[in-house]
C-alpha positions as CSV (number, residue, x, y, z in Angstrom):
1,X,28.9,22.9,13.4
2,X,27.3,19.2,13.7
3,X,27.6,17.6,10.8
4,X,24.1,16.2,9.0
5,X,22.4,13.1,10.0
6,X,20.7,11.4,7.1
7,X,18.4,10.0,9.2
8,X,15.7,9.7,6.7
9,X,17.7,8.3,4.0
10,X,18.6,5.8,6.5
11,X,15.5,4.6,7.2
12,X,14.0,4.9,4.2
13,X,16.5,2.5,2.7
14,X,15.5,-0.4,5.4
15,X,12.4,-2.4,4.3
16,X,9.6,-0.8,5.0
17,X,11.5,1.6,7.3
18,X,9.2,4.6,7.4
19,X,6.7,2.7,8.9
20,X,8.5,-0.6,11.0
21,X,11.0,2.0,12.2
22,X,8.5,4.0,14.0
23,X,6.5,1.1,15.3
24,X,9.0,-1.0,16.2
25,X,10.4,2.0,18.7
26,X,6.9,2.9,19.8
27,X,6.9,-1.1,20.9
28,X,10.1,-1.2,22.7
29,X,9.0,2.5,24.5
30,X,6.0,0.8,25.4
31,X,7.3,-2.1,26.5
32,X,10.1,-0.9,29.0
33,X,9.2,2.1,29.8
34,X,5.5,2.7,29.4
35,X,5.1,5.8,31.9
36,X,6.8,8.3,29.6
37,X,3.9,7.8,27.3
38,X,1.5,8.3,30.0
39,X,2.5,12.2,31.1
40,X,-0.3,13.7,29.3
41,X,-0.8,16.4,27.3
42,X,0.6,17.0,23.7
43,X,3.0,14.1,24.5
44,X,0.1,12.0,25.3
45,X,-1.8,12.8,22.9
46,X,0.5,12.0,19.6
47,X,2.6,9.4,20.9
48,X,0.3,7.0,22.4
49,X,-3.4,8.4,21.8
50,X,-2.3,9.9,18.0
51,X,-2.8,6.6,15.9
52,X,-6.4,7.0,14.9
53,X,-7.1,10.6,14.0
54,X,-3.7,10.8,12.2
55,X,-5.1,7.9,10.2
56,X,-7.8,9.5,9.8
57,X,-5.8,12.3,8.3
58,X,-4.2,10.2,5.7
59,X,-7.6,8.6,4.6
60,X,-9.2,11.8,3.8
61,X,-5.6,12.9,1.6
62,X,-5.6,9.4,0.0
63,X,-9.6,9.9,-0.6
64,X,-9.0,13.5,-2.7
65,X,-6.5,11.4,-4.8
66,X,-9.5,9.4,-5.9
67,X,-11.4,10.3,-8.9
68,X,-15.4,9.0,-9.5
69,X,-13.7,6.9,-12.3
70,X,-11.5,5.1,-9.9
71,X,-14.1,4.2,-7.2
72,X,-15.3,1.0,-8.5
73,X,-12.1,-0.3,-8.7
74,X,-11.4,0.4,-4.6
75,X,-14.1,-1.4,-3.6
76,X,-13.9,-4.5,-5.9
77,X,-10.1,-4.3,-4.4
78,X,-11.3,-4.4,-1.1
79,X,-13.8,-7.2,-1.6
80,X,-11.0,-9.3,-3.3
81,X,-8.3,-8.7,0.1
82,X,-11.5,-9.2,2.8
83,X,-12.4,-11.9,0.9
84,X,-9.2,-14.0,0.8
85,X,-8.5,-12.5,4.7
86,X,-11.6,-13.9,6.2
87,X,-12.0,-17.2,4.2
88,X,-8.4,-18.1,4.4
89,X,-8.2,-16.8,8.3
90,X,-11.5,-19.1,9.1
91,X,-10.6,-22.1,6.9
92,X,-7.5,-24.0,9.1
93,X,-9.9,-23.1,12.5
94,X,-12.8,-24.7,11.0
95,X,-10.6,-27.6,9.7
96,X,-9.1,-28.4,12.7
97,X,-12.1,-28.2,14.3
98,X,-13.7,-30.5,12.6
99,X,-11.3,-33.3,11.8
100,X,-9.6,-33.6,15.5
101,X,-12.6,-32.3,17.5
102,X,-13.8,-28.6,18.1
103,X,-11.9,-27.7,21.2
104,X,-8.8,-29.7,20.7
105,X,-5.3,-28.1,19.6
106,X,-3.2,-28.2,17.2
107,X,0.5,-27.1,18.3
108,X,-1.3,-25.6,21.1
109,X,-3.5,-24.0,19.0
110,X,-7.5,-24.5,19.5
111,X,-9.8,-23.0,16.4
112,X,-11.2,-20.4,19.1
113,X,-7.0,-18.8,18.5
114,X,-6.3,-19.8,15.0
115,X,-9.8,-18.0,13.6
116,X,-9.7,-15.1,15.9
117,X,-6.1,-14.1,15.1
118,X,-6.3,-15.0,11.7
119,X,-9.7,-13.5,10.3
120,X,-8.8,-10.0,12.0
121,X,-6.5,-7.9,9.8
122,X,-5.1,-4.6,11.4
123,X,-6.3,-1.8,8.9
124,X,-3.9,0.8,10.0
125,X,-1.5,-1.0,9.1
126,X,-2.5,-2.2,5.6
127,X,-3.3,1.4,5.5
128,X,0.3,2.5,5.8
129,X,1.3,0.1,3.6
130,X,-1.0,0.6,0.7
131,X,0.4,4.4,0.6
132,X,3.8,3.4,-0.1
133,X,3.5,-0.1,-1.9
134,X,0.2,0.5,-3.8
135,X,-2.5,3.7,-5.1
136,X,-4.7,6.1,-3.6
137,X,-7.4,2.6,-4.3
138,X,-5.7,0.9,-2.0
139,X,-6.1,2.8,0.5
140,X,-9.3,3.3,0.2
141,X,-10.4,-0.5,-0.4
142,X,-9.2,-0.2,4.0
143,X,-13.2,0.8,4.1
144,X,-14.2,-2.5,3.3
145,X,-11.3,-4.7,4.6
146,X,-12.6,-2.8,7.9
147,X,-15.5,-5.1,8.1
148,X,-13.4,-8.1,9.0
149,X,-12.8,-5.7,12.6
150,X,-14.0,-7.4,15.6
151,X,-15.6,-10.9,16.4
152,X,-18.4,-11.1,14.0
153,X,-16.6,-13.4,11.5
154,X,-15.1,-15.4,14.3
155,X,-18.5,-16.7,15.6
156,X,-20.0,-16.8,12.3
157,X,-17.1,-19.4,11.8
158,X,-18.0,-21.0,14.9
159,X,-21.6,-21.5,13.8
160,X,-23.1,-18.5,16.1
161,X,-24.2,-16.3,13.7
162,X,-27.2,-15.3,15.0
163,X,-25.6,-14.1,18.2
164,X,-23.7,-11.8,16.5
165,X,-24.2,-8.4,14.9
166,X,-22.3,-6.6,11.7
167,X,-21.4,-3.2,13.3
168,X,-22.8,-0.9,10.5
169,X,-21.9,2.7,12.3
170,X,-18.3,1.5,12.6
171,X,-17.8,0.5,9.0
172,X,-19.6,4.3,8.1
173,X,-17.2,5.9,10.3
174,X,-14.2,4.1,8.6
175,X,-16.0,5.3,4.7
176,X,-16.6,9.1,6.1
177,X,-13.1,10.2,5.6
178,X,-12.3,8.7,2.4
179,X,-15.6,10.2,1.3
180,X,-14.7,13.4,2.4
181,X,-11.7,13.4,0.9
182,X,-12.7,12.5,-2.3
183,X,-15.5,15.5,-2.2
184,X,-12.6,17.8,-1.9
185,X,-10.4,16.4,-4.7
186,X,-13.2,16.2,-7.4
187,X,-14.5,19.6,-6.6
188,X,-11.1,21.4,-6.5
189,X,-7.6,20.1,-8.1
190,X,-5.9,22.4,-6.3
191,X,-7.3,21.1,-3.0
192,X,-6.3,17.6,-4.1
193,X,-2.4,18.8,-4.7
194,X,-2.4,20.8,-1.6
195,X,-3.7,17.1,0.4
196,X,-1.3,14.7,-1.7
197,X,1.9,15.1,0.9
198,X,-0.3,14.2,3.8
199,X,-0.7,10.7,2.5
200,X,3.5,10.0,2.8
201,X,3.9,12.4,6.2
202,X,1.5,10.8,8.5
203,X,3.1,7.6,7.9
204,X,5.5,7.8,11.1
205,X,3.6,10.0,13.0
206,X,0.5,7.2,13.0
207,X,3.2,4.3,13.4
208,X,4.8,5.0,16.4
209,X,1.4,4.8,18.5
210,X,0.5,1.7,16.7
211,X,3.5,0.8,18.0
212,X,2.8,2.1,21.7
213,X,0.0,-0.3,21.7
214,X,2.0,-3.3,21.7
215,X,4.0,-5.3,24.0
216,X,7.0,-7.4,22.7
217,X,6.4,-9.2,26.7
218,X,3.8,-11.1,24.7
219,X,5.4,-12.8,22.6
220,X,7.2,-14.3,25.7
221,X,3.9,-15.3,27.8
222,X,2.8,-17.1,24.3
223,X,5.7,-19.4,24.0
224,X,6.1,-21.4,20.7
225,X,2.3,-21.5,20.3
226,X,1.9,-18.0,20.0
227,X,5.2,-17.7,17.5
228,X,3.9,-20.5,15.3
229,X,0.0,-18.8,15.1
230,X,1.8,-15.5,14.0
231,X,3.6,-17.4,11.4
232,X,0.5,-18.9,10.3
233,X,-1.0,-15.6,9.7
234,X,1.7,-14.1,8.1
235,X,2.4,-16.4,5.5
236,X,-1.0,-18.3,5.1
237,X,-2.9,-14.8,4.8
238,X,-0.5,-13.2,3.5
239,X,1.1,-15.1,0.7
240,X,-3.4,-15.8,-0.1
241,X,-3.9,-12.0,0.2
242,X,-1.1,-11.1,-2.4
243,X,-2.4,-14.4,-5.1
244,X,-5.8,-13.2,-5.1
245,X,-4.8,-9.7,-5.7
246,X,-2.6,-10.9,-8.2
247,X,-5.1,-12.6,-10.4
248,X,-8.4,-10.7,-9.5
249,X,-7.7,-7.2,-9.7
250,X,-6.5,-6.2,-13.1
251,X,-3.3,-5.1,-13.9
252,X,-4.1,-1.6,-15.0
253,X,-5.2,-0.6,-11.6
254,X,-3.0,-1.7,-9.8
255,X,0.6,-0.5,-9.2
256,X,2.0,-3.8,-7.3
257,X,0.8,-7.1,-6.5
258,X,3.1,-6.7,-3.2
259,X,0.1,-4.9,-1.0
260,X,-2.2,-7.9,-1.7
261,X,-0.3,-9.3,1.3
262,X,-0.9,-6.2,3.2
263,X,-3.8,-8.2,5.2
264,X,-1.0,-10.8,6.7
265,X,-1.8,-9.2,10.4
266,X,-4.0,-9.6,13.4
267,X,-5.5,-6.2,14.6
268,X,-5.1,-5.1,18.5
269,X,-9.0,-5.8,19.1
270,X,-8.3,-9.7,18.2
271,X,-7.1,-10.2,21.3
272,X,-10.4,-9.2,22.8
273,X,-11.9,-11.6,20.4
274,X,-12.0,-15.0,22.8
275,X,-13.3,-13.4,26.0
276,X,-16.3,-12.4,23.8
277,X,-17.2,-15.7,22.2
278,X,-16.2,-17.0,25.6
279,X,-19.2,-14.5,26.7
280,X,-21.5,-16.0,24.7
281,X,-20.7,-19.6,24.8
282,X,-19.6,-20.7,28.3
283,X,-18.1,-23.8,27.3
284,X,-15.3,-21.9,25.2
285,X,-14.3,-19.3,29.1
286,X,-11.9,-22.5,29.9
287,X,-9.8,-21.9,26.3
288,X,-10.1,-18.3,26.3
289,X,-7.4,-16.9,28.4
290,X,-4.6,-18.9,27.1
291,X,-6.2,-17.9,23.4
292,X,-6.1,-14.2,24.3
293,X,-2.2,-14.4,25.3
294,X,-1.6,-16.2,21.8
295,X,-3.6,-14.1,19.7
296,X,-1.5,-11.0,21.6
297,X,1.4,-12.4,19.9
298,X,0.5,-13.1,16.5
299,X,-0.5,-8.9,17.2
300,X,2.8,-8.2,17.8
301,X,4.8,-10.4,15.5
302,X,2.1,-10.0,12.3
303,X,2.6,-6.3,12.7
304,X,6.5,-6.4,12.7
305,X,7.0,-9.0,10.2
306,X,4.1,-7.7,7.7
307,X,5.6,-4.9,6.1
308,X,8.9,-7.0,5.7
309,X,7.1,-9.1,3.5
310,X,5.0,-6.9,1.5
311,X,8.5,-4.7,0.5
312,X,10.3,-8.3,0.0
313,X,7.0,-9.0,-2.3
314,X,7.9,-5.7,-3.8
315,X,10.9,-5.8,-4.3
316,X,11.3,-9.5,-5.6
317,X,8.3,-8.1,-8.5
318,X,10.7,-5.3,-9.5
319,X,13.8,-7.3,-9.6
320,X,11.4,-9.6,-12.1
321,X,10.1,-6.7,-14.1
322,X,13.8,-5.8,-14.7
323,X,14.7,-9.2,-16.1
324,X,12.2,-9.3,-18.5
């Protein structure tokens, strides 16, 4: 007989591992050898195409968890996190912008790339995180951290606000499931058991597409530029995400500071993010193509190093908690 792996155990024990594990293989699949993701059916359809309904499927098990009482506080968590994400990711643009001239660079880095990539948080991800690292609130304060998805807040930063418009139907799709699951739970306890386990097993089952949408070959074309605005978004996001949550949301509802710096990412569609503004105001179409390849690696790199710094958050708070 084979003797037992304990594969699970093993992962579990790296940081972050149910999650990074997954994504980091469903990079490095995508990256070298992208066809076997591409053979269709079943295969297809979980392993590259699976990331959204299956997230789907964890915010409708994290919504039953949520009780009528607890509501309030999911929303006032995800004001506090899209708050600090959007201010914080807008601030250094809009800085450098304005003290060394609106299309100049800073370590290679215009405002066009520094708001984009740093405005944008990648809600799956935080997602993922907030079931393991934080409550079923967490997870649901993704349906208003969701409103940072897409360019508005980068050309409302760039003083084109009027050209742009808040996509209401995608922010309701994002709320349906977490409504729907919290229908279920409040109606039926039972029903709110039975959906519990779905919260922790979608976890690598969502994270290896996420992965499968990356490209580590990204983070080459960048260069240093495209290292240093990943950095910038993991630490000056994230280390402002987790600080706000810290001292805004009170301490009896939450479970760890730690997920505060959940929002320390750029999501995929960031990258799209220069070609529109570029779409709207010509004079940005000659920065835009070198800001897409940067903002593609701050994707890449915010999405690996995230969750590496959220459990070193969480585990640095219990190590304190210990002491005490």
């Amino acid at each position: 007989m084979l003797g037992k792996i304990p594969i699970l155990k093993t992962i579990q024990k790296l940081p972050g591992g149910l999650m990074v594990v997954f994504l980091l293989l469903g990079a490095i699949v995508n990256t070298f050898a992208p066809e076997v993701l591409q053979i269709g059916s079943f295969t297809t359809a979980l392993f590259k195409n699976g990331a959204l309904p299956l997230i789907a499927v964890l915010l409708v098990c994290s919504g039953a968890q949520i009780t009528l009482k607890t509501a309030g506080i999911a929303m006032w968590k995800g004001v506090v996190l899209n708050t600090a994400k959007v201010v914080l990711g807008c601030l250094l643009g809009v800085m450098v912008g304005k003290l060394i001239g609106p299309r100049a660079a800073i370590f290679g880095l215009t405002p066009l790339a520094l708001i984009a990539a740093m405005s944008n948080s990648n809600g799956g991800l935080y997602t993922a995180l907030a079931s393991k690292y934080g409550d079923e609130t967490d997870i649901a304060a993704v349906a208003i951290i969701s409103s940072n998805d897409g360019p508005f807040f980068t050309m409302l930063a760039m003083g084109m606000t009027g050209l742009a418009n808040i996509p209401w139907v995608a922010l309701v799709a994002v709320i349906v499931p977490i409504v729907v699951g919290m229908i279920l739970g409040n109606l039926d306890d039972d029903m709110r058991k039975f959906l519990a386990p779905g919260v922790m097993l979608s976890i690598p089952f969502f994270s290896f597409p996420l992965g499968a949408s990356l490209n580590l070959i990204d983070i080459v074309k960048a260069g240093l530029p495209g290292v240093v605005l990943g950095l910038l978004t993991l630490l000056v996001t994230g280390f402002g995400g987790y600080f706000a949550y810290k001292y805004l949301v009170p301490k009896h509802a939450k479970r760890s500071d730690a997920i505060g710096a959940g929002i320390a990412t750029s999501a995929g569609n960031a990258a799209a993010t220069p070609a529109a503004v570029a779409a709207i105001d010509p004079s940005w179409a000659p920065f835009a193509a070198v800001a897409t390849v940067q903002v593609g690696a701050s994707v890449v790199i915010t999405a690996i190093l995230c969750p590496l710094l959220v459990d070193f958050l969480y585990r640095w708070e219990q190590t304190r908690s210990k002491k005490r």
